[in-house]
Every structure is written in structure tokens, then in C-alpha cells.
N, C-alpha and C positions, 0 to 999 in steps of 0.2 A: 192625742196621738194614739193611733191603733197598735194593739199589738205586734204586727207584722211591721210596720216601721221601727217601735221599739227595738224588734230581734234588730233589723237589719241596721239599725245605728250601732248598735251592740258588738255586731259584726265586723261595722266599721273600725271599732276601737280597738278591735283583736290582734295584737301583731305576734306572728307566729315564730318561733325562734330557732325551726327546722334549719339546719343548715339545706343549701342546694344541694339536690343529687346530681352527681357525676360521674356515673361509669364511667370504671375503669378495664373491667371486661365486660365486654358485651357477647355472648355467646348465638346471637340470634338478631344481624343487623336485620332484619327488618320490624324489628319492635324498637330499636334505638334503648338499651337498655333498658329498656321497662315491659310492661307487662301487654300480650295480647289483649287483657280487657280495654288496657288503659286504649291503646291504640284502636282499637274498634269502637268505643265512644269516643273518643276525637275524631273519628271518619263520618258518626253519625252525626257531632255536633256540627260539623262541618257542611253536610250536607245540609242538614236542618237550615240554617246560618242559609248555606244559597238560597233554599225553598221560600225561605222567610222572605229574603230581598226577590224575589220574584214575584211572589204575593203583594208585599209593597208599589211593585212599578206596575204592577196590571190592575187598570183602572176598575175592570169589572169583579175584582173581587173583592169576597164579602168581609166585615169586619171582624164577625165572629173565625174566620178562618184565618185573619191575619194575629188575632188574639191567641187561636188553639197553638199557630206557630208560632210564636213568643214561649208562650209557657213552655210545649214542648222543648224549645232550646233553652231556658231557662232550668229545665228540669235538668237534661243530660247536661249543664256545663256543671252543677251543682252535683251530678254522679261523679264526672272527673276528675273534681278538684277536690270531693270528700274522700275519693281510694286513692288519688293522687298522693295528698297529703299525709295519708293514714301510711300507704305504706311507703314514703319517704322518712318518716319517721324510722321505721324500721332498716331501711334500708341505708341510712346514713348514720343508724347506732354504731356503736365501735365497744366491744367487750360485755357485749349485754348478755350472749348465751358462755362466756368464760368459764362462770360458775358449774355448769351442765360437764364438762369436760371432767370436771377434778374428777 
């Protein structure tokens, strides 16, 4: 087993105990309470994701070019779901900056 399977069975076994975020105000509907980055890498992964399925259905194209769009969308889904995550943590704390007040 390579080490890059190792991580990713690893990964497998991670269950994350973040509750879901759910704004409650959104001051900016078109990020949907979250963040411009977040939403500007989902538009790129998104496209990515097309590009990729179009390189797929076009018979003349090359393998290497359907590899580099893999990765590239494998890249940016693993940008979204690591700020994703990180600041869902933060943003579904509840009394974490309390102490800061007194």
C-alpha cells in the first residue's frame, strides 16, 4: 500500500463531529451565508467539473489533458472542503470568544 492510499483510507475513517452550519442571518444573500472565497472556489470547481466532462466526451482529446483536469478539480474540491470545514468549526462555536468580554 502507498502512502497516498494509506492517507486517503485514513481519511476514510475520519468522522467529523462539526455540527452543520446554518445561518441564521445572512447579511449578503449572494454568498448564501458563507464566505466570497468559499463561493468563488465552488464556481471554479464547478466549471472545472464542466471542462473535465467535455474533455471526456471529445474523442480527440489528449490523456494528459484529461489527467491535468482531474487533478486540477481534485485540487480545488480539497481547497473548499479544507476552509469549508475549518471555518464551520468556528462558525458553529457557541461561547468560544465569552471569556474575551469579561
Amino acid at each position: 500500500m502507498t502512502e497516498s492510499t494509506e492517507i486517503e483510507t485514513k481519511k476514510d475513517k475520519i468522522k467529523y463531529q462539526v455540527p452543520e452550519y446554518n445561518p441564521q442571518h445572512i447579511l449578503s444573500p449572494e454568498f448564501q451565508g458563507t464566505s466570497n472565497y468559499e463561493v468563488g472556489v465552488a464556481d471554479m470547481v464547478k466549471q472545472k467539473a464542466e471542462e473535465l466532462e467535455k474533455l471526456q466526451q471529445n474523442p480527440e482529446a489528449k490523456s494528459f489533458q484529461i489527467k491535468q483536469a482531474q487533478e486540477d478539480l481534485k485540487k480545488l474540491e480539497t481547497l473548499y472542503e479544507n476552509y469549508n470545514m475549518g471555518m464551520n468549526v468556528f462558525r458553529t462555536a457557541k461561547g468560544g470568544r465569552d471569556k474575551i468580554h469579561d
